[in-house]
C-alpha positions in Angstrom: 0.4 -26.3 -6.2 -1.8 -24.3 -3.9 -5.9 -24.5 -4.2 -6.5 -21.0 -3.1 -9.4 -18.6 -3.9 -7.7 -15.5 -6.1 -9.0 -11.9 -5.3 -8.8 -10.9 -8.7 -7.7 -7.6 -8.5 -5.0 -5.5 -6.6 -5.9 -2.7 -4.1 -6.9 1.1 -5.1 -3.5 2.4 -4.4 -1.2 -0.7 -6.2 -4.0 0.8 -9.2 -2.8 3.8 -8.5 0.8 3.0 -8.8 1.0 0.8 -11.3 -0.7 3.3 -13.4 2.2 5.6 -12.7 4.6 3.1 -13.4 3.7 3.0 -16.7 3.1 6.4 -17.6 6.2 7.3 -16.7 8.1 4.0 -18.4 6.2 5.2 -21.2 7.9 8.9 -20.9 11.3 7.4 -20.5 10.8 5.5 -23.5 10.0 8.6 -25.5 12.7 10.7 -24.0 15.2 7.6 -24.2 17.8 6.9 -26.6 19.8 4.2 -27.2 18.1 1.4 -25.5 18.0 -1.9 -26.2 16.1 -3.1 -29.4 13.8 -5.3 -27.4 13.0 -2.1 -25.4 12.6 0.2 -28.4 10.3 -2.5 -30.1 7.9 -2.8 -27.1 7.9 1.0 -26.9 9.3 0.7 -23.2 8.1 -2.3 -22.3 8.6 -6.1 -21.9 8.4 -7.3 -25.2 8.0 -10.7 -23.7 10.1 -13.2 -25.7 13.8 -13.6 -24.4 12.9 -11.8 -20.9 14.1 -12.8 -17.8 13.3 -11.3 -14.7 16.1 -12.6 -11.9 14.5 -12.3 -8.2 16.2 -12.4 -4.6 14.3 -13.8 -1.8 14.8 -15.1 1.4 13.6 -17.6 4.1 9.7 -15.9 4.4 8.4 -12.5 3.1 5.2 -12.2 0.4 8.0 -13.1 -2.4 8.8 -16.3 -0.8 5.7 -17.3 -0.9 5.0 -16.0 -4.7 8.0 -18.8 -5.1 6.7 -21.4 -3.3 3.0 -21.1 -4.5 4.4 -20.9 -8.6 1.8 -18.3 -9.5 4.3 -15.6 -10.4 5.8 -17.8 -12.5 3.1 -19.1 -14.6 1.4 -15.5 -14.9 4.5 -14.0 -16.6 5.1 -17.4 -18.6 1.8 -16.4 -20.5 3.9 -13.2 -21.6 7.1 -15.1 -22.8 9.0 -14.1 -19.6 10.8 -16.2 -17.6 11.9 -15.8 -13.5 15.3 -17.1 -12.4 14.8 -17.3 -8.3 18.3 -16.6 -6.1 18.0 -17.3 -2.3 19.7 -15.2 0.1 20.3 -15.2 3.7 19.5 -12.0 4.6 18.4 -8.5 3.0 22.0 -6.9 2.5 23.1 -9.8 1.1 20.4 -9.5 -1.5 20.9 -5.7 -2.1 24.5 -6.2 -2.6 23.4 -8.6 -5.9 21.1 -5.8 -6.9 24.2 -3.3 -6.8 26.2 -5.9 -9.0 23.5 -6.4 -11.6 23.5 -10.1 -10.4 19.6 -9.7 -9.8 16.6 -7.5 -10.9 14.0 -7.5 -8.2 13.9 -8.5 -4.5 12.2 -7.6 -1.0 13.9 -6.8 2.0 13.0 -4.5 5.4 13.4 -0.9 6.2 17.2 -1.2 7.0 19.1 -2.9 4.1 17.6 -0.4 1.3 18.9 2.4 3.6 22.8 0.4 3.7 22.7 -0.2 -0.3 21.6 3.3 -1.1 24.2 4.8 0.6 26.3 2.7 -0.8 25.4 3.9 -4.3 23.2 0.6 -5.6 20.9 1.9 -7.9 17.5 1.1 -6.7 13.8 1.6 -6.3 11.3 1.5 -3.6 8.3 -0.2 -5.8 5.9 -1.0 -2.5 5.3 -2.2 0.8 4.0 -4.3 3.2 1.9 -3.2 6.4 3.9 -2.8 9.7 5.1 -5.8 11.9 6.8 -4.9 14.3 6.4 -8.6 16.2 8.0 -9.9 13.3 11.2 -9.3 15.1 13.3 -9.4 18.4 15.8 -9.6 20.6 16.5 -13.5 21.8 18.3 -14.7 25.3 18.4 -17.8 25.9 16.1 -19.5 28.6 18.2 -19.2 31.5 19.6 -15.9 31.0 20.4 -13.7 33.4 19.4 -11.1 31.3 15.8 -9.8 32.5 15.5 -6.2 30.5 17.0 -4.2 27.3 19.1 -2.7 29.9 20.7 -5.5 31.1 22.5 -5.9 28.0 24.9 -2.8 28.9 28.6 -4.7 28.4 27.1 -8.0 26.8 28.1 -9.2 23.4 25.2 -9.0 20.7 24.7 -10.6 17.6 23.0 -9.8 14.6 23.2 -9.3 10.6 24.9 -6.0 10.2 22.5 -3.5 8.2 19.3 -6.1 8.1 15.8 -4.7 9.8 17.1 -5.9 13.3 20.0 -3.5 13.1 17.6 -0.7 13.7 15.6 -2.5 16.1 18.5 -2.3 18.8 19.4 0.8 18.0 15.6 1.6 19.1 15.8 -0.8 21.9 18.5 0.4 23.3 17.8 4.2 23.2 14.7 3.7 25.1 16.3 1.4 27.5 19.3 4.6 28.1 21.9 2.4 26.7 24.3 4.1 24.1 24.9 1.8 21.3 28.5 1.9 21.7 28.5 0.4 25.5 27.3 -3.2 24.1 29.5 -5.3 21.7 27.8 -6.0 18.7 29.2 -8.9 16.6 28.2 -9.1 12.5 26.9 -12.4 11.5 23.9 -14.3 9.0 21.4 -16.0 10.6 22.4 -19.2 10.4 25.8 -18.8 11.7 24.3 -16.4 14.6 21.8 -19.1 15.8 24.7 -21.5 16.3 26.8 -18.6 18.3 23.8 -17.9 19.9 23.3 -21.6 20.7 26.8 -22.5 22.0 26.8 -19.2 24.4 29.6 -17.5 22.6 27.0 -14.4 22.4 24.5 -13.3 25.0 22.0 -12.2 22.8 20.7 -12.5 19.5 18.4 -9.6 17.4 16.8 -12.1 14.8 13.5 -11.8 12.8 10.4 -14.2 12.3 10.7 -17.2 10.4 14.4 -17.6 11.9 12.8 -15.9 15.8 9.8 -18.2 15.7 12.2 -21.1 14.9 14.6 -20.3 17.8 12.0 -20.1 20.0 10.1 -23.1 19.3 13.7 -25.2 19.2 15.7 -23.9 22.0 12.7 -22.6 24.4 14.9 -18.7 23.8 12.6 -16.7 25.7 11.9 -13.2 24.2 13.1 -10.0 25.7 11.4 -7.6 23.6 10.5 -7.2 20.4 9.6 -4.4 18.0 6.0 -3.5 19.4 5.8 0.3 20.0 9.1 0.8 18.7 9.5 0.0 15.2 7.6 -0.6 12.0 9.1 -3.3 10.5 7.7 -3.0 6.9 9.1 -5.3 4.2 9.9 -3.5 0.9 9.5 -4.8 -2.9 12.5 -3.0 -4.3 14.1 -3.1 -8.0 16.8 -1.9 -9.9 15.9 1.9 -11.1 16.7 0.6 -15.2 14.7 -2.5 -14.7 11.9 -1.0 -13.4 11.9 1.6 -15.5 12.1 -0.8 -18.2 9.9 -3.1 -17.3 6.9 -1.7 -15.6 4.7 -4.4 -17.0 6.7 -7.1 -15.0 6.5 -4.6 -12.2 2.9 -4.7 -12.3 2.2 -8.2 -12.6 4.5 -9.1 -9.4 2.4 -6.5 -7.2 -0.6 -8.0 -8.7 0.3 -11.6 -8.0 1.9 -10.4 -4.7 -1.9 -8.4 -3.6 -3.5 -12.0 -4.2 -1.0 -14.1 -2.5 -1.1 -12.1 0.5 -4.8 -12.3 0.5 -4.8 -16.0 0.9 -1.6 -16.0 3.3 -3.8 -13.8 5.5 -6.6 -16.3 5.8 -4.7 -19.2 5.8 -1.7 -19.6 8.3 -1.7 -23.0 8.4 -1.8 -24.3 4.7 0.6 -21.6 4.4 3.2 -23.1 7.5 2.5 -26.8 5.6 3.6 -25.4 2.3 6.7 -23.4 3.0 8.1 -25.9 5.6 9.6 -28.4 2.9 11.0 -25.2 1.1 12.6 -23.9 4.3 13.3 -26.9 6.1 11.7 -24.6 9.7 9.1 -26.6 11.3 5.5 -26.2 10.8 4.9 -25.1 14.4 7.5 -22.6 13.8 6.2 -21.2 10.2 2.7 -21.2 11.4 3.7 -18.7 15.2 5.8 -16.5 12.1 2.6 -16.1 10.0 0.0 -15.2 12.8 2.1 -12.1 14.1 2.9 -10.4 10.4 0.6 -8.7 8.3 -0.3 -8.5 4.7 -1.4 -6.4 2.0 0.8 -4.8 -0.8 0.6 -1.0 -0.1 1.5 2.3 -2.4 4.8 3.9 -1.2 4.0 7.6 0.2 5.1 10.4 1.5 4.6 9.2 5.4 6.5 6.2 4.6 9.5 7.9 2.5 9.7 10.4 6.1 10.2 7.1 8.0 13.0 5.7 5.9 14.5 9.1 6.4 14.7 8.6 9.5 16.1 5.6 10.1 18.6 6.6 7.1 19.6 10.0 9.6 19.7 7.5 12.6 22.3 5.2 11.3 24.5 8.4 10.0 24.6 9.7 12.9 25.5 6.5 14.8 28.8 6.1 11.8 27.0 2.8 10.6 26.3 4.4 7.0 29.7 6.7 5.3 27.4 9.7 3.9 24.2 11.1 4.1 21.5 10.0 1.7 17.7 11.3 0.4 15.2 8.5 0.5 13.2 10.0 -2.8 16.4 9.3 -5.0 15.4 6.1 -4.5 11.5 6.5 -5.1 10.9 5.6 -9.0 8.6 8.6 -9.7 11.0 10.9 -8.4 11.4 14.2 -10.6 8.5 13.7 -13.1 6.6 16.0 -12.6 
């Protein structure tokens, strides 16, 4: 267990949120009919005994470290409600659970809520993380040929199709004057990607931090560019629309417990590389570079953020890579009450 120094309280906006949340739980409850008994007991929320709240996380993120630190876990334990934890490799893996009911709550980038919505998974933008865009980049190995973004005009790259990378190429390559369609891009999960990347079948891999740091620190991979000036690269606490709407008290204790996690994470790379390394099996060296170049600090979904998401969303219909259109604020959970 971690000795760390608790900030107590969330920021003004998470307030500000959270206070919405349950306003508007508290409206659904009064409007609802035919929920669950639990539900109509609580008056719309958590009742406590016999809850369980399944999360998705992968290999780093604020969630991963809620996991590894156990402070989510105890906080909601004082409530009656127990958290089942399901790893996945990569965000649209984790989404696709969400859309199958398999899980309740998870975090992913900018890219794999944008995939699963248009793909008609029911869920809910709940907050954010600040911008990181050196979280993530584009890999060739050491003693590429491959000097510039616009070198990789007829190479074959590799990636995990509809993660936060996916969009990072697309950007890449636009302001390098390469049209998406004159690379090959090959689909596959980090871990089978590092070994494609590894044995040459690939020339270049788009990969994000802890999985780029680890590369690089393991193979000497030199980076060709990564998201600075080009992308945000937010990470997103995302739910199922009925859980959240459900459940805003679990809602508001995971942004809470979240806030203070990623106040010590901030201060603390180190003890935060040390404890997560046994949990990941990445290096310590590695975990530590990951931590230094993101940024912390659970942050209230606006409007400048939902115009972002759009789009990237607009982006990826227009390239084919999503089958319809979509509007970001179906997915915002206070969307239409007013």
């Amino acid at each position: 267990m971690l000795r760390r120094k608790r900030s107590g309280r969330p920021g003004f906006a998470i307030i500000a949120f959270l206070s919405l949340s349950l306003a508007l739980a508290a409206c659904g409850a009064e409007a609802g009919k035919g929920g669950s008994e639990a539900e109509s007991a609580s008056g719309g929320k958590s009742s406590g005994a016999d809850v369980t709240v399944r999360i998705g996380y992968q290999k780093y993120g604020t969630i991963n470290i809620l996991k590894a630190d156990g402070a989510l876990d105890r906080k909601l334990e004082e409530s009656g409600v127990k958290v089942e934890w399901t790893e996945f490799p990569g965000g649209p893996q984790l989404l696709e659970a969400l859309n199958v009911g398999s899980i309740d709550i998870g975090h992913t980038g900018e890219a794999p809520p944008i995939f699963a919505q248009a793909a008609g998974a029911p869920l809910v933008y709940l907050a954010h993380e600040p911008a990181s865009p050196a979280s993530e980049g584009i890999l060739v190995p050491k003693d590429s040929d491959i000097q510039s973004v616009a070198d990789l005009k007829g190479r074959t790259v590799v990636l995990n199709k509809g993660s936060n990378v996916h969009y990072l190429l697309v950007k890449l390559l636009e302001k390098a004057g390469v049209a998406y369609q004159d690379i090959d891009v090959k689909y596959l999960p980090p871990a089978d990607a590092r070994a494609a990347f590894e044995k040459g079948s690939v020339d270049a891999w788009v990969i994000w931090d802890p999985f780029l740091a680890a590369a690089q620190t393991a193979t000497g991979a030199r980076l060709l560019a990564d998201g600075t000036d080009v992308v945000s690269n937010h990470e997103f606490y995302l739910a199922s629309r009925p859980f959240a709407e459900k459940h805003p008290d679990i809602i508001e204790t995971l942004l809470e417990e979240a806030n203070n996690i990623d106040t010590w994470a901030k201060d603390n790379p180190t003890e935060l590389a040390e404890m997560l390394s046994p949990q990941l099996g990445i290096d310590v060296e590695s975990l530590e570079l990951a931590a230094k170049r993101r940024t912390y600090g659970v942050q209230q979904i606006d409007e400048k953020l939902v115009e972002a998401q759009q789009q990237i969303a607009d982006t990826f219909f227009a390239l084919g890579l999503i089958p319809k259109e979509i509007d970001i604020h179906d997915a915002i959970l206070n969307q239409g009450s007013e």
